[in-house]
N, C-alpha and C positions, 0 to 999 in steps of 0.2 A: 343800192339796196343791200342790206342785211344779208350776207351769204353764210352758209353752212357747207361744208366740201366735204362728202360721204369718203374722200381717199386721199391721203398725202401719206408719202413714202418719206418724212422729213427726216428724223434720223438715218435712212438708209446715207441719205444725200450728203447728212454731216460726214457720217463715221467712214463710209465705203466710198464715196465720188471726195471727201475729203474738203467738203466745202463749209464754209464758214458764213453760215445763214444769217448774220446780222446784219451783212451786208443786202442789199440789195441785186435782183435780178443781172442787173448792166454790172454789176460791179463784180461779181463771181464771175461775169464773164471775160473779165480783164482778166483776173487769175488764172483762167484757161486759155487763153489767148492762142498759148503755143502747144497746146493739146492738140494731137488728130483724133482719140478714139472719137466712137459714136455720141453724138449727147454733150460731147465735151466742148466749153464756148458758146453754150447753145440755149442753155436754163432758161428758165422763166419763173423762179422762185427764191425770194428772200425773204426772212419774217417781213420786214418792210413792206415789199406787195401784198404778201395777206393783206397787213393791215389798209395798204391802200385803197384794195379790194374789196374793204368790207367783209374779208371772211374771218367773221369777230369767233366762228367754233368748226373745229376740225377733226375730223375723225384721224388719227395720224398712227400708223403703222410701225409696229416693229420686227421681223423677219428674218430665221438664220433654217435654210435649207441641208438635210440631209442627202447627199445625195453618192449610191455607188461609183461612178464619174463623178469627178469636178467637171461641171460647166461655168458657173460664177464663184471662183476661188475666193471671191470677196465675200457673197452669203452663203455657199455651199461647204459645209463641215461633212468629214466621214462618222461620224457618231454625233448620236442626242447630245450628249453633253456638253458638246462644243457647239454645236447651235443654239443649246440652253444659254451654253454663258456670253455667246455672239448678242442675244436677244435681249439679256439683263444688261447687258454694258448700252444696247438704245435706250431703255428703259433711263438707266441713270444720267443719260444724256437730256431727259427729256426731265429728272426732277433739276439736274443741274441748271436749265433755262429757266425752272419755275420759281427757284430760289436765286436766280439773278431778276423775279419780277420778271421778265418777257414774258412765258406764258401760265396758265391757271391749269392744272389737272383737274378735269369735271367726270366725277366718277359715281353723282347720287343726284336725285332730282334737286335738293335745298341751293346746291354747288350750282346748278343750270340754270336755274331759275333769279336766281340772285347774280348771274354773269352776266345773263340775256339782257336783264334789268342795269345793269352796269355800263354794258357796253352801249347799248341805245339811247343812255343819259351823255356818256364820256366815251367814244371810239377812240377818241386823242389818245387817251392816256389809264385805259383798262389794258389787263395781261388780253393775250390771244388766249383764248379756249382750245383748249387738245382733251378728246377723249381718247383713249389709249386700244387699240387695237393688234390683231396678231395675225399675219398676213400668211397662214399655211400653221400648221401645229405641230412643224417637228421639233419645237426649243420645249413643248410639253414633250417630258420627256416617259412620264408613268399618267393615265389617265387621271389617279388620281390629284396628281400636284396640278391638274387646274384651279383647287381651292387655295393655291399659297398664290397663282398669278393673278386671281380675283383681289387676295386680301390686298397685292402691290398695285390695285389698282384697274387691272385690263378686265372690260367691260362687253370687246365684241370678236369674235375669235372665227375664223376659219378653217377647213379640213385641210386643206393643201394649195398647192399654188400650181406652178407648171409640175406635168408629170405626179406619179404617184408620190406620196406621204406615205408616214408607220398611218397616216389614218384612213387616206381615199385617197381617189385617184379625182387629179386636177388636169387642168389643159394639156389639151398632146397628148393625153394618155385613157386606157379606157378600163375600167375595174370597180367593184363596189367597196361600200363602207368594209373596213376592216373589224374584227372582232375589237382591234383596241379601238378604230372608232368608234363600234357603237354603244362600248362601255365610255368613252370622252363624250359622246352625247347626254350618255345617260349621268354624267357628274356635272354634264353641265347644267342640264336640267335642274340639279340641287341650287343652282345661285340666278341670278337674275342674266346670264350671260345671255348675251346675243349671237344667235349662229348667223354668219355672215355667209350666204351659199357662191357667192363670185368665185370663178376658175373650178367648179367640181364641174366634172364629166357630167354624162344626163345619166350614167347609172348609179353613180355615187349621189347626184342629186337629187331620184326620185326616192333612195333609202332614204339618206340622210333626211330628208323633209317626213318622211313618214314616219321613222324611229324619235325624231323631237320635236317634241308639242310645243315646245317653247318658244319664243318672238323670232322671228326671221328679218332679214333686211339680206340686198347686193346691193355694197358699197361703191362697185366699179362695174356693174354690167349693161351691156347696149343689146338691140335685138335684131335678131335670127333673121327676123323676114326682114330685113333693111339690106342687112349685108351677113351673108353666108358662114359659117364657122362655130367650132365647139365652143370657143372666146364667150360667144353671146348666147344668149336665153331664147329659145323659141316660144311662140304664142302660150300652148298648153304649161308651161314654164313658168310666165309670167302671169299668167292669171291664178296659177295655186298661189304665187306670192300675195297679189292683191288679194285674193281671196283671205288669206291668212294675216290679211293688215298690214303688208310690208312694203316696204318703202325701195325703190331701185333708183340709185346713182345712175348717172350719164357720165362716162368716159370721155375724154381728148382724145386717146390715142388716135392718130389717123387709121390707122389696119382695123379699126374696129368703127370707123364713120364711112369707107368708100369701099364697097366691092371692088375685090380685084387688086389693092393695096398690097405692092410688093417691099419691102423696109429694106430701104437703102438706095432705091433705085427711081420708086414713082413723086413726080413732083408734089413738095406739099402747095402749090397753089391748087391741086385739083381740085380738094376741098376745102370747103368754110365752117364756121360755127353753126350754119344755118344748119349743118348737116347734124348736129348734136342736139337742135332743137327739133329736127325729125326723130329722133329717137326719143326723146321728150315726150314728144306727138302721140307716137303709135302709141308707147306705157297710157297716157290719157284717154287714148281713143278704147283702149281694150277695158280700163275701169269704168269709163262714162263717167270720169270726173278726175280731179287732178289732184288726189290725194297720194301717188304713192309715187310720182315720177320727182325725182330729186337731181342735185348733183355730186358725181362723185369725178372726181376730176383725172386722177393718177398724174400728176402733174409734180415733178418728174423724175417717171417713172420709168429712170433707167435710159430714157429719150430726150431730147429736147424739140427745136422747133424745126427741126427738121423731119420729126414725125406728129405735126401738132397742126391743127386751122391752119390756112395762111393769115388769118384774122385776129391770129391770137401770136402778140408779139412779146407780153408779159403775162403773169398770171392778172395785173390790171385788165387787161381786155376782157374778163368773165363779167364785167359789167355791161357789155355792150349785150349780151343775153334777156333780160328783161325787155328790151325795145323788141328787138325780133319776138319774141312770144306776144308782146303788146301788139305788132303789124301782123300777127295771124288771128289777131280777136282775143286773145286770153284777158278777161277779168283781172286786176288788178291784184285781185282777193288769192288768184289762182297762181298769179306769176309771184305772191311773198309765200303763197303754198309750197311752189317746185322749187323757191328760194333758199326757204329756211324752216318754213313751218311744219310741213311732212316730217324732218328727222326731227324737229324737237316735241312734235307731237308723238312719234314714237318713243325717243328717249323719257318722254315726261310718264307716257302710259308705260313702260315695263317697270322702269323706277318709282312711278308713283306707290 
């Protein structure tokens, strides 16, 4: 089935894990071989599986952290400007694939519309679809130069990631929208951006959602009442979104499928995919229809598969997903909704 992936970190993967995406899943994993970090030997992402996969459009991230400590010396810069220019050097990474023909930048509904149509004539031999995303907003570095990272294309943008941002406070950390956030809301407002609310704290994300009126979506987030933690979105959380038309990604990460999930130490057989498609579940159960439960994978995100399903051995195994939703009863109609039709119904309605 025709898949949409609301989160891939694929430049991080090139430029910082230093991997060479045209290979295949098994075959980056040779090149790590003799690696011990985390994640290292372990991937489950090459263009190739996309394509395998059927994920003919991706929402795909680009990311450089300010942060007083270095924690990730690879995306963490001590000033804006080096995360600015950490963030343009993905960017170029990402037109350099497009103009080798591997994938299509879709940044206007004519682009998506005319790709979607492409790809489900010819999967063989169409680019991959990257919509272009920005994972935290410290590479904006003055609220108003979000109108130069629109013109270069980025279309869905975030306040922070882990820990506070110049803009809000994201995971781990607790604070509201910042003055320069809420002037970067208010510029964003001026263009068709999309505020992507994954990793804001709950006070940065009951401002953030009240100071912009404009489309919302989380790319990567899973829910509160499954399994415990700031990571995920509680009930009252997720229904301003549906209420507001937005569309919520389902995550891999295991720490955010199994309560209790310690990273490093709990086996990934404890959990399966099925547990991705209870997070699916509840987002449907709380709309009364399965317009806004989608998937965002974060695959991979800094992890491999030793924080992943045990049922997920490539990013190929995101197909065995539609059966399971098909042996809980979902309509057919419903399972290319949570597929693919949820984001491009959103992308098609802000763009239109």
């Amino acid at each position: 089935m025709f898949l949409i992936d609301g989160h891939l970190d694929i430049a991080m993967n090139a430029l910082v894990w230093n991997r060479d995406l045209k290979k295949d899943a098994l075959a980056i994993r040779v090149d790590e071989q003799f690696m011990t970090e985390k994640g290292r030997g372990l991937g489950t992402i090459g263009l190739p599986d996309l394509r395998a996969a059927e994920a003919g459009v991706c929402f795909v991230t680009c990311i450089g952290r300010v942060k007083p400590r270095l924690h990730e010396p690879s995306i963490d810069y001590r000033a804006h400007e080096m995360a600015y220019a950490h963030a343009q050097g993905e960017f170029a990474y990402y037109r350099e694939l497009a103009r080798q023909g591997l994938i299509r930048i879709i940044a206007d509904k004519s682009t998506l519309d005319a790709h979607v149509s492409e790809w489900k004539a010819d999967p063989a031999n169409t680019p991959l679809g990257f919509v272009l995303t920005m994972e935290g907003a410290d590479p904006i570095v003055e609220p108003s130069t979000v109108h130069d990272w629109w013109d270069q294309g980025l279309r869905v943008l975030s306040l922070a990631h882990y820990g506070p941002s110049k803009y809000a406070f994201g995971t781990a950390s607790v604070g509201p929208v910042t003055a320069d956030g809420l002037a970067l809301l208010d510029e964003m407002s001026r263009t068709k951006m999309i505020l992507d609310v994954t990793h804001l704290c709950d006070i940065s994300f009951w401002q953030a959602v009240d100071r912009f009126q404009g489309p919302l979506l989380a790319t990567h987030s899973n829910c509160r009442s499954l399994v415990p933690g700031d990571r995920q979105f509680d009930d009252d959380q997720l229904k301003l979104l549906i209420e507001r038309d937005a569309v919520i990604g389902a995550a891999l990460d295991a720490w955010m499928l199994w309560p209790g999930w310690v990273r490093g130490e709990t086996d990934p057989e404890t959990v399966g995919l099925e547990a991705v498609v209870d997070h699916i579940d509840h987002v449907c159960q709380l709309a009364g229809n399965a317009r806004h439960a989608a998937i965002g994978t974060d695959l991979d995100g800094g992890y491999g598969i030793e924080q992943t399903p045990r049922d997920l051995e490539t990013y190929i195994d995101m197909q065995k997903i539609p059966d399971m939703l098909r042996a809980r009863g979902y309509a057919e109609a419903d399972i290319e909704a949570i597929f693919h039709g949820n984001w491009l119904r959103l992308l098609g309605s802000v763009w239109g």
